[in-house]
DRENMAR-157314 format. One record per residue (C-alpha): residue in one letter; x, y, z. Coordinates in Angstrom, 2 decimals. Layout:
residues N
+--------+---------+---------+---------+
| residu |      xx |      yy |      zz |
+--------+---------+---------+---------+
|      A |       X |       Y |       Z |
...
+--------+---------+---------+---------+
This chain:
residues 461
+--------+---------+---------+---------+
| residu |      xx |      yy |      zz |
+--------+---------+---------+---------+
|      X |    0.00 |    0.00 |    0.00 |
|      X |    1.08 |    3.73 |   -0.68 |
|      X |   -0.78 |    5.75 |    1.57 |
|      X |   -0.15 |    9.83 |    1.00 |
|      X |   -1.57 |   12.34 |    3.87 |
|      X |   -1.99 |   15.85 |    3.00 |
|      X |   -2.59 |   18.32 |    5.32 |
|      X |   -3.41 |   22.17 |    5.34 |
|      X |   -2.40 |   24.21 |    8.49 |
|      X |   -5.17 |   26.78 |    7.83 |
|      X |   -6.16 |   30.10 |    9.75 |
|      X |   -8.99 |   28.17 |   11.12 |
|      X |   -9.09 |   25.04 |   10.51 |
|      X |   -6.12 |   22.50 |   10.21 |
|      X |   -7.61 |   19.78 |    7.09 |
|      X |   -6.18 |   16.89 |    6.61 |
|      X |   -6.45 |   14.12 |    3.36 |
|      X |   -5.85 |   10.61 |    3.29 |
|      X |   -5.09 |    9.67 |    0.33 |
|      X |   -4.83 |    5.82 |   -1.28 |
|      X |   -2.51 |    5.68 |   -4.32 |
|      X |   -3.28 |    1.87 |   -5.06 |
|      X |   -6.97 |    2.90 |   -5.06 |
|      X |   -6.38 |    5.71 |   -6.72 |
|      X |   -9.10 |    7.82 |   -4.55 |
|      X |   -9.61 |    9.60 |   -0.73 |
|      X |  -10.12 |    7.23 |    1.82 |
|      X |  -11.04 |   10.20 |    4.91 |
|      X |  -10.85 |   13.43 |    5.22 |
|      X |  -10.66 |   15.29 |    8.88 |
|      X |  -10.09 |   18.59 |   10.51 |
|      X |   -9.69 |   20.50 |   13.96 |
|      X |   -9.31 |   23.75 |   15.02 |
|      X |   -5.45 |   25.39 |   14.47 |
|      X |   -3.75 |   26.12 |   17.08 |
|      X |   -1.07 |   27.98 |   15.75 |
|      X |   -1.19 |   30.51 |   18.92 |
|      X |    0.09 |   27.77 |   21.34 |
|      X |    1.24 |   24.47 |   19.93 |
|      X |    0.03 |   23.47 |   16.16 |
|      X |    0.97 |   19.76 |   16.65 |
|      X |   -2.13 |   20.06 |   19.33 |
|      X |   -4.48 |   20.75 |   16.71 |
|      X |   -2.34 |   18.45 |   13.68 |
|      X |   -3.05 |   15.19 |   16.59 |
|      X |   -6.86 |   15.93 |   16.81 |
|      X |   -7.54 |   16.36 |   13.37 |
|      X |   -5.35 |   12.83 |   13.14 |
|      X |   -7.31 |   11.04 |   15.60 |
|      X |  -10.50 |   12.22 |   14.08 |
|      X |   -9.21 |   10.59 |   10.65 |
|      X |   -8.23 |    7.88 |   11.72 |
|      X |  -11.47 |    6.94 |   13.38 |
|      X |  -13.36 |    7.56 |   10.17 |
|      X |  -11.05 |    4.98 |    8.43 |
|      X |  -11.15 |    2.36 |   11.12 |
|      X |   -7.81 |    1.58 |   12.07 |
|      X |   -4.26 |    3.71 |   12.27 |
|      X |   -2.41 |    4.10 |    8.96 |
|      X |    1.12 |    4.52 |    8.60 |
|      X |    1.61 |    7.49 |    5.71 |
|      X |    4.82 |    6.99 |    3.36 |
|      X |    4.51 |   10.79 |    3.01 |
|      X |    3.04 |   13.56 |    4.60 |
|      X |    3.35 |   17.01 |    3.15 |
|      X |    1.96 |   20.18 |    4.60 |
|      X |    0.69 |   23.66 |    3.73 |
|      X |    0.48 |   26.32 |    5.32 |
|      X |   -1.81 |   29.77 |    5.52 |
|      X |   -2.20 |   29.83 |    9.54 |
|      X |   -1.26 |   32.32 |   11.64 |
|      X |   -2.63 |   35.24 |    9.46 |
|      X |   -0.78 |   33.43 |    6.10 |
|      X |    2.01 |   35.29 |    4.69 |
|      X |    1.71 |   39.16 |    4.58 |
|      X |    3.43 |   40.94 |    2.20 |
|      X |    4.41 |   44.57 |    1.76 |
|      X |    4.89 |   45.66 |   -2.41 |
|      X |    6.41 |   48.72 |   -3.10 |
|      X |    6.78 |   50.45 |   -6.61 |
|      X |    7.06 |   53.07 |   -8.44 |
|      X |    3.98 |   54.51 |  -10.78 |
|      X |    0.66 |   52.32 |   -9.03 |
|      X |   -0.67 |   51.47 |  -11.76 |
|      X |    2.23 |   49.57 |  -13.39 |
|      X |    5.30 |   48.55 |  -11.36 |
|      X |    2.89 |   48.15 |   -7.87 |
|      X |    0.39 |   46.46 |   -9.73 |
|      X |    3.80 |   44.01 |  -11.07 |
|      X |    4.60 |   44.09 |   -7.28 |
|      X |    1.39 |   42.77 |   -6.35 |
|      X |    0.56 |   40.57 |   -8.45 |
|      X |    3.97 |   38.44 |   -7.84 |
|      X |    3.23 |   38.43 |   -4.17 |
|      X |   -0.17 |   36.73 |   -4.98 |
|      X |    1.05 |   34.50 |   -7.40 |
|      X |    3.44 |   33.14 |   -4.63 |
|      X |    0.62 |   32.75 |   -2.24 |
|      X |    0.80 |   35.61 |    0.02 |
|      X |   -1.74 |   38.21 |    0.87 |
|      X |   -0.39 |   42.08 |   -0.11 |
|      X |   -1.49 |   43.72 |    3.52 |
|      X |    0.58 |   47.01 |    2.08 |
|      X |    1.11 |   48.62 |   -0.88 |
|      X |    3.40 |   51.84 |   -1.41 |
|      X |    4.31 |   53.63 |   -4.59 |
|      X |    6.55 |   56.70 |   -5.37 |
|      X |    8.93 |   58.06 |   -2.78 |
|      X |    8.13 |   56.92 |    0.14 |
|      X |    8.67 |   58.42 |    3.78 |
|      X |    9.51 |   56.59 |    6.73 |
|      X |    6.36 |   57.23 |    8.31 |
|      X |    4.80 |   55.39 |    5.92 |
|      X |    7.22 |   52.23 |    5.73 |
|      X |    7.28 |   52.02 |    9.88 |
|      X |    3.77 |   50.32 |    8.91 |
|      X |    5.82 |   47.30 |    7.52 |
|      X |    7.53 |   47.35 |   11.25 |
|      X |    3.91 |   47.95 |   12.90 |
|      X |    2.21 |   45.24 |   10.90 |
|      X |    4.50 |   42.71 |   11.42 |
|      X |    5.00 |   42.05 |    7.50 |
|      X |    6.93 |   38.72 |    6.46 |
|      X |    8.43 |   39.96 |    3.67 |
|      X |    8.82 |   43.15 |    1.54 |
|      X |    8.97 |   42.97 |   -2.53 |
|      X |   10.90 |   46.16 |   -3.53 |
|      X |   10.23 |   47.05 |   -7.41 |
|      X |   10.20 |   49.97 |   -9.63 |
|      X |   12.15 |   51.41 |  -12.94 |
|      X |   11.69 |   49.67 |  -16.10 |
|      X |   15.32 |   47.99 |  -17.13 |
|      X |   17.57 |   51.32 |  -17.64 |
|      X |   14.69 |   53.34 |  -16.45 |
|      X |   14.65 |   55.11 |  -12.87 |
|      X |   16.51 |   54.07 |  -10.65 |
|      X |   16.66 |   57.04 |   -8.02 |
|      X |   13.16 |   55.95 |   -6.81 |
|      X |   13.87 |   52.16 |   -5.91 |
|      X |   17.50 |   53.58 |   -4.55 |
|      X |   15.56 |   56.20 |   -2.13 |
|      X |   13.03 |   53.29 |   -0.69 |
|      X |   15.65 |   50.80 |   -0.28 |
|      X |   17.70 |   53.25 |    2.00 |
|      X |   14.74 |   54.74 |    3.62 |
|      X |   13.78 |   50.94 |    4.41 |
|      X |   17.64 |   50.47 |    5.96 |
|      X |   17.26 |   53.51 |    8.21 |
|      X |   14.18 |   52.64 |    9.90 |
|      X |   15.74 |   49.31 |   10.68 |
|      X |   13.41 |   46.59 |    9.00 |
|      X |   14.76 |   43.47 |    9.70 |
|      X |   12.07 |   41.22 |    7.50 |
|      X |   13.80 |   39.64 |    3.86 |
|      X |   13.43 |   42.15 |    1.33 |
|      X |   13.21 |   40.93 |   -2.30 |
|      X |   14.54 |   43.82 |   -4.82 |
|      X |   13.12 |   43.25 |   -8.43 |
|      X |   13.35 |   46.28 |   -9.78 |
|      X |   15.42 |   48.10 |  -12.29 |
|      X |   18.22 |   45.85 |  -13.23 |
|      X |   20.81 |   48.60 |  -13.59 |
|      X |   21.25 |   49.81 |  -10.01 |
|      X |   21.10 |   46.14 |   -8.25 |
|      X |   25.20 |   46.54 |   -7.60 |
|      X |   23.61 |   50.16 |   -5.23 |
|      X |   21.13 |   48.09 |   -4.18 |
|      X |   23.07 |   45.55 |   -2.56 |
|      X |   25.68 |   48.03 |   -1.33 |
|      X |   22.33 |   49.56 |    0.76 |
|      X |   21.82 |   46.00 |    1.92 |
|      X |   25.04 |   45.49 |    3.39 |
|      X |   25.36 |   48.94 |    4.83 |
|      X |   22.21 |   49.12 |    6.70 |
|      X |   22.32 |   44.59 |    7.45 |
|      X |   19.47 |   43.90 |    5.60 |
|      X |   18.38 |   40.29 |    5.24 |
|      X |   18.19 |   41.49 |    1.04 |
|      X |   17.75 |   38.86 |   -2.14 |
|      X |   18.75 |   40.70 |   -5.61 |
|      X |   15.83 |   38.77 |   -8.46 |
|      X |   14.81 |   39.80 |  -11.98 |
|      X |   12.74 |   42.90 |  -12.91 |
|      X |    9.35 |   42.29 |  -12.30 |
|      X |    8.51 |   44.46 |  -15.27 |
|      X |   11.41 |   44.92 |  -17.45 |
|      X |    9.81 |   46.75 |  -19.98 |
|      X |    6.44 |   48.70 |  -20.21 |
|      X |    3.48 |   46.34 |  -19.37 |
|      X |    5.37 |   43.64 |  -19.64 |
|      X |    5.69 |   41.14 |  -16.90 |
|      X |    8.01 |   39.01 |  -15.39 |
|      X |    7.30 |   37.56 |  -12.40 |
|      X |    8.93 |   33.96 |  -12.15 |
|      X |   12.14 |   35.16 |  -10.53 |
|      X |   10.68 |   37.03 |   -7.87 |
|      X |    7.90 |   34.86 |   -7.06 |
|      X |   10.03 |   31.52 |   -6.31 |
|      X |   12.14 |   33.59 |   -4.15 |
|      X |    9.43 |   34.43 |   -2.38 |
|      X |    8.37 |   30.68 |   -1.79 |
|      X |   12.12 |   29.64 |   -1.01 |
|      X |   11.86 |   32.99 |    2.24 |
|      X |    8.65 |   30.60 |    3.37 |
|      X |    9.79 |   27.71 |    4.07 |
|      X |   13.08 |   28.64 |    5.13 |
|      X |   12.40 |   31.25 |    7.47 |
|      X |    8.51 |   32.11 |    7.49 |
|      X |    7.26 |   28.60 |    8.76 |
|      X |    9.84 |   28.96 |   11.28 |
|      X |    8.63 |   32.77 |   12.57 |
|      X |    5.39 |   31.38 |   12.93 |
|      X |    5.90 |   28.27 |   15.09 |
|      X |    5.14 |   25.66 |   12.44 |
|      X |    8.36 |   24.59 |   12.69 |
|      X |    7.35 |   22.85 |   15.83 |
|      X |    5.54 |   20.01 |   13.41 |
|      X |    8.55 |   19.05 |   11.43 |
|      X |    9.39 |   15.90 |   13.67 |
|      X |    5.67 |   14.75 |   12.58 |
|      X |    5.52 |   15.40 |    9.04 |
|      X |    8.06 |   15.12 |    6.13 |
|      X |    8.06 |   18.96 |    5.15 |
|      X |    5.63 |   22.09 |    4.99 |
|      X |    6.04 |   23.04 |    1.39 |
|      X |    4.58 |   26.10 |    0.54 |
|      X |    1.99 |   28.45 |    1.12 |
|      X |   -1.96 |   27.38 |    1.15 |
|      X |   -2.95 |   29.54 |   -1.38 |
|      X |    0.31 |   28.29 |   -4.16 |
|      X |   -1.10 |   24.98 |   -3.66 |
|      X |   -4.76 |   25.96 |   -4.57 |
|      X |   -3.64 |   28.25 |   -7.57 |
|      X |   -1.77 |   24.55 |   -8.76 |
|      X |   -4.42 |   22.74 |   -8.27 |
|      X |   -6.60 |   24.85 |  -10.61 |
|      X |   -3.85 |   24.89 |  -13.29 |
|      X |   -3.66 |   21.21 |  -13.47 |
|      X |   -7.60 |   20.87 |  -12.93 |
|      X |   -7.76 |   23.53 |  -15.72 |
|      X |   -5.24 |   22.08 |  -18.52 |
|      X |   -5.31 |   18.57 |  -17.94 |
|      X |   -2.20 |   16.27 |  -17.85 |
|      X |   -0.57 |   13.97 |  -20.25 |
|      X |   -3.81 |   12.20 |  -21.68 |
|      X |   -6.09 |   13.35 |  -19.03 |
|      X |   -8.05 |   16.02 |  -20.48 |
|      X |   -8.67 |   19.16 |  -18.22 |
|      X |  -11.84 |   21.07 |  -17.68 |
|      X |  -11.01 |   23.93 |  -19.61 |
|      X |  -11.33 |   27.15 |  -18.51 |
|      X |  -12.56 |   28.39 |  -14.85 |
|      X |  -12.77 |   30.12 |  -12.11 |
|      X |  -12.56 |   29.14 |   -8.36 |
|      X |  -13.93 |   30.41 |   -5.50 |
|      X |  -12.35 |   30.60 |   -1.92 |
|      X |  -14.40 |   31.95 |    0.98 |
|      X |  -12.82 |   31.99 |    4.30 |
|      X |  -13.05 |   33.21 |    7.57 |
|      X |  -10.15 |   35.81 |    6.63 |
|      X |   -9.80 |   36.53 |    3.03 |
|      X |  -12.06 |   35.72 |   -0.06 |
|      X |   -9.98 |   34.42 |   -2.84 |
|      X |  -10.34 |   33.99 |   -6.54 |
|      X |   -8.48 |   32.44 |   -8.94 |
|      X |   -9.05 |   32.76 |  -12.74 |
|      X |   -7.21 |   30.06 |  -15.26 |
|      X |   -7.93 |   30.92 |  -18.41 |
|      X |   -6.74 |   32.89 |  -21.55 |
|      X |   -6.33 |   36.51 |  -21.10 |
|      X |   -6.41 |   37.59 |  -24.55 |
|      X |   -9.25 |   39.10 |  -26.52 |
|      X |  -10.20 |   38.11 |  -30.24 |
|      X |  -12.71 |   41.30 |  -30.25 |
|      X |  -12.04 |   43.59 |  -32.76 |
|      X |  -13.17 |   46.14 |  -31.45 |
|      X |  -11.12 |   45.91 |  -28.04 |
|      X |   -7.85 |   47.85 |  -26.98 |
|      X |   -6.57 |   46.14 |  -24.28 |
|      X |   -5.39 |   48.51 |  -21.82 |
|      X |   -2.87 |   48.25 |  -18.82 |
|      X |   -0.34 |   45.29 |  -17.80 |
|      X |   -0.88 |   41.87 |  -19.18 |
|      X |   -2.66 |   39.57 |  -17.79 |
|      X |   -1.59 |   35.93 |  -16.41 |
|      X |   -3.18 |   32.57 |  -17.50 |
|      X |   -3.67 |   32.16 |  -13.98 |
|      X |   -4.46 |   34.44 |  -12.04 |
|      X |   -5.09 |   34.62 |   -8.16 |
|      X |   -6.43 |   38.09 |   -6.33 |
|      X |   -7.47 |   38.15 |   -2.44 |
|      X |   -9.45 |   40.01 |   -0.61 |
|      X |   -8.03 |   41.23 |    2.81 |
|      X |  -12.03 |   42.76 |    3.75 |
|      X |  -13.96 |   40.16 |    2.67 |
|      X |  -14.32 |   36.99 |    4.99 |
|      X |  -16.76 |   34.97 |    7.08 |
|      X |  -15.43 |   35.61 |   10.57 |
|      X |  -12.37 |   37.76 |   11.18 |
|      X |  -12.71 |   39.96 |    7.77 |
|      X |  -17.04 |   40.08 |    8.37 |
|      X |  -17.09 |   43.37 |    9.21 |
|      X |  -15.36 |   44.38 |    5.95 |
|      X |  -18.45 |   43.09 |    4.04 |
|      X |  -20.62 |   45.21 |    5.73 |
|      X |  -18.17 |   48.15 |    4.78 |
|      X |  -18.60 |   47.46 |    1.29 |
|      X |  -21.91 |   47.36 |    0.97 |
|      X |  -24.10 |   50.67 |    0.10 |
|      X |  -26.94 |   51.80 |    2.67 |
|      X |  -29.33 |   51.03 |   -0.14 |
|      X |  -27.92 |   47.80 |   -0.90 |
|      X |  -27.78 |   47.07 |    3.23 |
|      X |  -31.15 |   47.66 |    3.09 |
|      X |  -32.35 |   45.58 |    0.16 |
|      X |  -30.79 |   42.66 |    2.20 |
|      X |  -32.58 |   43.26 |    5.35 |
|      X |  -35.82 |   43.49 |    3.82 |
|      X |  -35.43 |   40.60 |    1.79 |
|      X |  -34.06 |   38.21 |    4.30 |
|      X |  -35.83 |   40.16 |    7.10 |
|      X |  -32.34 |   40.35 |    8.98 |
|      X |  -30.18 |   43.07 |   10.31 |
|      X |  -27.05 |   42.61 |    8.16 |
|      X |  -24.88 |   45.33 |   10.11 |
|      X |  -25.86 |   43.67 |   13.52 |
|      X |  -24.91 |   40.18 |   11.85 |
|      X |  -21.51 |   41.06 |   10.85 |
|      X |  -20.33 |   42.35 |   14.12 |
|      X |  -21.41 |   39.43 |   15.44 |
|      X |  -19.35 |   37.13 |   12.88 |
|      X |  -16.46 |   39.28 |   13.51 |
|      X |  -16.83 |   39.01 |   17.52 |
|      X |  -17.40 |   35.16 |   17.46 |
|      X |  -14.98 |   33.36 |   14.99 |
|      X |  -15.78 |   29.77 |   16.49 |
|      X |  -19.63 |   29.61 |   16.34 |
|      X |  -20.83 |   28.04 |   13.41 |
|      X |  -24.30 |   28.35 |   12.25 |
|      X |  -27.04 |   25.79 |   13.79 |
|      X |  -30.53 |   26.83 |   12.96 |
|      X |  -32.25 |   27.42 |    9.05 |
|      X |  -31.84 |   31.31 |    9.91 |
|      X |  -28.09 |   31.29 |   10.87 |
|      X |  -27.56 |   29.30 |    8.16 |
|      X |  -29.36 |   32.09 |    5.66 |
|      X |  -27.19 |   34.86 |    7.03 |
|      X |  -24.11 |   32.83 |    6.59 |
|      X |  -25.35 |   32.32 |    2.75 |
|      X |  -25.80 |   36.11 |    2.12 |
|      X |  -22.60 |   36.74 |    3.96 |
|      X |  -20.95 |   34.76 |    1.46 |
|      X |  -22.66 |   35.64 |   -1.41 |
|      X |  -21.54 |   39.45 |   -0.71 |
|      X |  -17.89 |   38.18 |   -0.93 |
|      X |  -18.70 |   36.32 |   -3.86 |
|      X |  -19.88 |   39.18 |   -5.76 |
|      X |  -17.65 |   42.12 |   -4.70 |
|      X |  -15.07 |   39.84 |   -4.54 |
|      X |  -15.78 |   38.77 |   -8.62 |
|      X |  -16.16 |   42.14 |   -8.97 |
|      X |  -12.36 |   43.10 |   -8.16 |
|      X |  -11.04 |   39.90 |  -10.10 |
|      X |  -12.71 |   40.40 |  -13.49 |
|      X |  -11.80 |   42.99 |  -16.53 |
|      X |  -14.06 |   46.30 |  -16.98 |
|      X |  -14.73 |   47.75 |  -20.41 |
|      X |  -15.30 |   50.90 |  -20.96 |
|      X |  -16.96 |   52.52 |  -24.27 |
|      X |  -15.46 |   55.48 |  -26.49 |
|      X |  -16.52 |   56.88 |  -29.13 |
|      X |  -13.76 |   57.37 |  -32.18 |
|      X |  -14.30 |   58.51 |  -35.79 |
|      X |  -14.30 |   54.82 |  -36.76 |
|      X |  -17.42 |   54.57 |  -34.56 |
|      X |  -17.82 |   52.45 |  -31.21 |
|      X |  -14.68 |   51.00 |  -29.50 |
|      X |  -13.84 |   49.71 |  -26.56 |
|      X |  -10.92 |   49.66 |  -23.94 |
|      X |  -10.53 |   46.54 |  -21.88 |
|      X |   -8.99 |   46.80 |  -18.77 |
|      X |   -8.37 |   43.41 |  -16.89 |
|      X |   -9.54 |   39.91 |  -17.37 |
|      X |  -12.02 |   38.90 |  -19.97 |
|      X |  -13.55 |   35.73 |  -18.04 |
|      X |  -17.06 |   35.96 |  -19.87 |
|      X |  -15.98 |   32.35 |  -21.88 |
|      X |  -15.22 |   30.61 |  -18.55 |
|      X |  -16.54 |   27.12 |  -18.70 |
|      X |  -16.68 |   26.50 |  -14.85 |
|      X |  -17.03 |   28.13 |  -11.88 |
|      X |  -15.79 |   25.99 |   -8.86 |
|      X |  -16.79 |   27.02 |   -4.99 |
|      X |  -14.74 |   25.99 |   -2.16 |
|      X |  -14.17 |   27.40 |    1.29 |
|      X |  -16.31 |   25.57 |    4.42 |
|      X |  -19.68 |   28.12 |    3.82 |
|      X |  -19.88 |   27.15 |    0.32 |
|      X |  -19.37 |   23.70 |    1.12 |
|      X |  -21.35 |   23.41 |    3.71 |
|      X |  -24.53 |   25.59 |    2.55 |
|      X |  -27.60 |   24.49 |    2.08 |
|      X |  -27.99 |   26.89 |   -1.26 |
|      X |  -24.52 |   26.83 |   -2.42 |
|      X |  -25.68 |   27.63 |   -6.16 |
|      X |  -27.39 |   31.17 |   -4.66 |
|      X |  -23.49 |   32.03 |   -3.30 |
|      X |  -21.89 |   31.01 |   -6.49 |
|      X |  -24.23 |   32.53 |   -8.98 |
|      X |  -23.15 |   36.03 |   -7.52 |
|      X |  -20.19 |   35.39 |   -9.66 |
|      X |  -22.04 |   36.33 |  -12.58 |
|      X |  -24.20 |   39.00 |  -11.48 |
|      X |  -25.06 |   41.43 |  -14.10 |
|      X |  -27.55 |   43.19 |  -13.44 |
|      X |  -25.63 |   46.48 |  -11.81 |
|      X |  -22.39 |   45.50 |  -13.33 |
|      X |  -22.94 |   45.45 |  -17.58 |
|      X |  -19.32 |   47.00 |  -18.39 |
|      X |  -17.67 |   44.14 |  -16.00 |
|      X |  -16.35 |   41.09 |  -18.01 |
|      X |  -17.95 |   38.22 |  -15.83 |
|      X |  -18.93 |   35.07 |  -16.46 |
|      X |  -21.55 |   35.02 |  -18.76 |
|      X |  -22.81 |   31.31 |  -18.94 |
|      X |  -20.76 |   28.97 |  -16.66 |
|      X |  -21.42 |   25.66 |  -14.94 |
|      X |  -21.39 |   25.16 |  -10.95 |
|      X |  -19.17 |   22.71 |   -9.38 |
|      X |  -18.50 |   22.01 |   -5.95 |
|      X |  -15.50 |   21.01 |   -4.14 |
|      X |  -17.41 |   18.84 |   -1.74 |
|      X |  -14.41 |   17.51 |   -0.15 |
|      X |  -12.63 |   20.29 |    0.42 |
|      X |   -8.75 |   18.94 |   -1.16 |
|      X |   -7.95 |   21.70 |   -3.45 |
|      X |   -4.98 |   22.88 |   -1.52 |
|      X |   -4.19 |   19.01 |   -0.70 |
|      X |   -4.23 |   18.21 |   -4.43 |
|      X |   -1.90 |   20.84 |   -5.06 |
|      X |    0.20 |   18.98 |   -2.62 |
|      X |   -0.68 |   16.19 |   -4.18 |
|      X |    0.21 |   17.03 |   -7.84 |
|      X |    4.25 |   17.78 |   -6.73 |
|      X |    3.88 |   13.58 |   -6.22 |
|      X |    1.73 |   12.47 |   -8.57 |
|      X |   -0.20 |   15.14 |  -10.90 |
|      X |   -2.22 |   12.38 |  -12.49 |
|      X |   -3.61 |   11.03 |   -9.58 |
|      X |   -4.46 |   14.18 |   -8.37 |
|      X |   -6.45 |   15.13 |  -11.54 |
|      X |   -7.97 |   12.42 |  -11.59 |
|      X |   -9.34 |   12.95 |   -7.83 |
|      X |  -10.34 |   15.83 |   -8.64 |
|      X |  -12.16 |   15.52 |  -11.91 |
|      X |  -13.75 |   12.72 |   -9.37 |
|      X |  -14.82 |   14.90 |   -6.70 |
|      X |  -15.65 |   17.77 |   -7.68 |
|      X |  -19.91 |   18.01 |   -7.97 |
|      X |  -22.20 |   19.55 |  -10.36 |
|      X |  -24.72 |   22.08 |   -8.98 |
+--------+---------+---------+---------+
């Protein structure tokens, strides 16, 4: 027998998947609380037992390979220079490496405003800016302004190629834990963000898991490695585009509610075949991953109420005859209670369904119309994800609802938003079983094994 466990040190939960290779399928799945904040092996060895006892005896794993997003994931500061180009570079490497961006800075900054990266307790800063041979005084200002307030995080410089020899003399004069990578935009709107992004992965595991006491579980496991959200975004790639002979689902989109951060993660190709479209801004990635730091079930719940209008606050109270303000303080206030009763379990569904559609709403391309002597065009800025063949929910209050479809069909809600490039005419699946993230673990083993799980377990709606 070839037994694989996968587990996922989450914010909240800690998941774990037993996995049969032989079979070729899940055997159990389990979870337990994290406990991050005292000992994480506490919460690891209940979520164990708990598995175990679903399969009926104790299994001895040949491999067990971790995740990790607990203990708040791994925050990010991007700095830049112009926000709409090398910030928005900045940022989207950070995501594409599994972290969540809790600061962003552009232009010269002052050390009032990078002491936030000291406040915050930030992992790790990505320093950018300067196309190759472009500015370089900008990047060369922030780097020392960084040194003299005395961060002592990694920071990642991927900036301007030409002044990475003044770069690193900054690093050495002010000790800073520095790591020189390629430009994450070495020309205009044009991206390159492989360099930086590993780098970032490579920080994780060898300092990160250690800062945040999940170094305690290495005598239990074989190795944490990387963060939760990398090993979703691989999981969608594979589920996406197949492997070897095992066709793919095409394109999609999935959908990650937690009790934190609402994620979503597009796969799919960013170009348009319109002819009348001008695609404006940086390019777009095949895959694509944005998060939302305001938009959760629990500790981000009162961020949903913030984004919602007093008209559309009270649309939602009069059609669900609940007080929507009232519920998300209490969301925010109790992060353990889990809904038990047909009306806790509707205000959980709108909850989600508001991070599902402002959420979409962020992710997705706008267009915008103007008029030209050649009549009608358009300019496309962003994702075009109207062609996306599936729209996959995970996250425990999709999972777990009762109405999952009325959450996931926010994704495509048109009816206020007719210049946003949603989907237009998607199915609904389900990850019932919640292994994403463990299939992305999975896949570093065995891809085809873990696409085929997948295509397995995943259920229409």
């Amino acid at each position: 027998m070839h037994y694989y466990l996968l587990i996922d040190f989450g914010s909240t939960y800690t998941k774990l998947t037993a996995v049969d290779k032989e079979k070729g399928d899940i055997i159990a799945t389990a979870n337990s609380f994290t406990t991050v904040a005292t000992d994480i092996t506490v919460g690891y060895k209940k979520a164990l037992e708990k598995l175990h006892q679903k399969i009926g005896r104790t299994i001895e794993f040949d491999k067990k390979i971790a995740c990790s997003s607990a203990a708040g994931g791994l925050k990010m500061a991007a700095i830049g220079l112009v926000e709409e180009l090398t910030v928005e570079a900045a940022k989207r490497v950070c995501l594409g490496a599994g972290a969540k961006v809790d600061l962003v800075f552009s232009h010269y900054c002052t050390p009032k405003e990078l002491q936030a990266i000291i406040d915050k307790k930030i992992d790790i800063v990505l320093l950018a800016g300067g196309t190759d041979g472009g500015n370089s005084d900008c990047v060369l200002h922030n780097a020392k302004v960084l040194g003299e307030i005395g961060v002592k995080i990694p920071v990642i410089y991927a900036g301007n190629k030409s002044c990475q020899d003044q770069i690193e003399e900054i690093f050495q004069k002010y000790q800073i834990e520095g790591y020189i990578c390629e430009n994450v935009m070495p020309r205009l709107n044009v991206l390159n963000i492989n360099s930086a992004k590993e780098k970032i992965k490579e920080i994780f595991l060898k300092r990160i898991i250690l800062a945040k006491g999940i170094k305690k579980i290495e005598t239990e496991i074989d190795k944490v490695v990387q963060p939760t959200p990398d090993a979703v975004l691989q999981a969608s790639q594979l589920l996406a585009k197949g492997y070897l002979d095992e066709p793919g689902l095409g394109e999609i989109v999935v959908l990650d509610i937690g009790g934190a951060t609402t994620d979503v993660y597009s796969i799919s190709n960013p170009n348009t075949s319109k002819s009348n479209v001008i695609v404006k801004g940086l390019e777009e990635p095949f895959a694509k991953r944005t998060v939302e730091g305001d938009l959760g079930m629990r500790y981000s719940a009162l961020g949903i109420l913030s984004v919602l209008s007093k008209e559309e606050q009270e649309r939602i109270n009069k059609t669900f005859a609940i007080d929507i303000a009232k519920e998300c303080e209490y969301h925010h206030e109790h992060v353990e209670d889990l809904p038990k009763t047909e009306t806790e379990e509707i205000i959980e569904k709108v909850l989600a369904g508001v991070c599902a559609d402002k959420a979409m709403q962020r992710h997705c391309g706008k267009m915008e119309e103007v008029y030209t002597p050649l009549g009608m065009m358009y300019y496309q800025t962003g994702k075009d994800l109207s062609d996306i063949t599936y729209i996959i929910g995970t996250g425990a209050v999709v999972i777990n609802s009762a109405d999952p479809g009325y959450i996931l069909t926010k994704m495509t809600n048109h009816e206020l938003n007719r210049m946003e490039l949603r989907p237009l005419h998607p199915e609904y699946l389900i990850d019932q079983d919640y292994i994403l993230a463990s299939m992305g673990l999975l896949a570093q083993e065995d891809p085809l094994l873990a696409l085929q799980i997948m295509k397995k377990r995943m259920r229409k709606i």
